[in-house]
N, C-alpha and C positions, 0 to 999 in steps of 0.2 A: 446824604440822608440826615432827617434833623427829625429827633427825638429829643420830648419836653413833656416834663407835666402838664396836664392838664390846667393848670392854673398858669399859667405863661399865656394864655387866651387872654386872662383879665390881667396881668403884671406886666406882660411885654408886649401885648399883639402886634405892633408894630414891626417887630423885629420876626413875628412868624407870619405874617401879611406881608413883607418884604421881601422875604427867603420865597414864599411861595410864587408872587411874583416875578422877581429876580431867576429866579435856578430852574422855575417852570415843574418844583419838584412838591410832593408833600409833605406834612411834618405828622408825625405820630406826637400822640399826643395819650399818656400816663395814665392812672390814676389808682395811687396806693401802690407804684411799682408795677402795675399791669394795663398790656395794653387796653387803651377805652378807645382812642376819638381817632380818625385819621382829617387833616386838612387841605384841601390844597385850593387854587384859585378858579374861578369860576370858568376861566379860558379854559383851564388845562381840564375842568369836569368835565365839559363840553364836549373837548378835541376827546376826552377817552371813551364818552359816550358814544363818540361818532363813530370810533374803532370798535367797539362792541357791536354796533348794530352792523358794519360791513362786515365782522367775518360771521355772524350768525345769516348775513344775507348772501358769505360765500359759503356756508356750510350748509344751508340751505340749497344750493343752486349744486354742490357738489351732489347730495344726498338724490339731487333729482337726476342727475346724468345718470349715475349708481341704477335709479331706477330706470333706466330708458327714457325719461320723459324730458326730451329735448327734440328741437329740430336740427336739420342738417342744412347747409351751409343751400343748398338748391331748393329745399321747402322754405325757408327765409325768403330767399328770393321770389319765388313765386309768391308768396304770400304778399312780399312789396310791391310787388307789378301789380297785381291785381291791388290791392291796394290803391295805387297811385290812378288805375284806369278808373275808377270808383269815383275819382275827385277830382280826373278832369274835368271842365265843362265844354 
């Protein structure tokens, strides 16, 4: 973990553009002794983005089993069959 003033953005970037890239980690980032800013690279915003929305879309999918509202492994099926006869020609 890499803690820096907030002014190390305009003194060093390099060196917290490199760490972020590099280590795939963020740098916190100060101001006046308290935390202000966090950093990291645009990949790894991304990749954590992408993990937020999978477990809100498995926390979602839990919430609905909890409910009942799922199908069973033979209304699936059915559901495909008919399905698939719908689109032969």
């Amino acid at each position: 973990m890499m803690i820096r003033p907030v002014t190390a953005l305009q003194n060093d970037f390099h060196t917290v553009s490199n760490y972020c890239h590099t280590k795939g980690k963020p740098v916190f980032l100060t101001k006046d002794g308290e935390g202000d800013l966090v950093v990291m690279s645009l990949d790894r915003y991304h990749a954590q983005n992408e993990l937020m929305d999978l477990r809100a879309k498995l926390l979602q999918a839990e919430l609905e089993i909890e409910r009942g509202e799922y199908y069973t492994l033979d209304e699936v099926k059915a559901h495909m069959e008919a399905w698939l006869e719908d689109e032969t020609i």
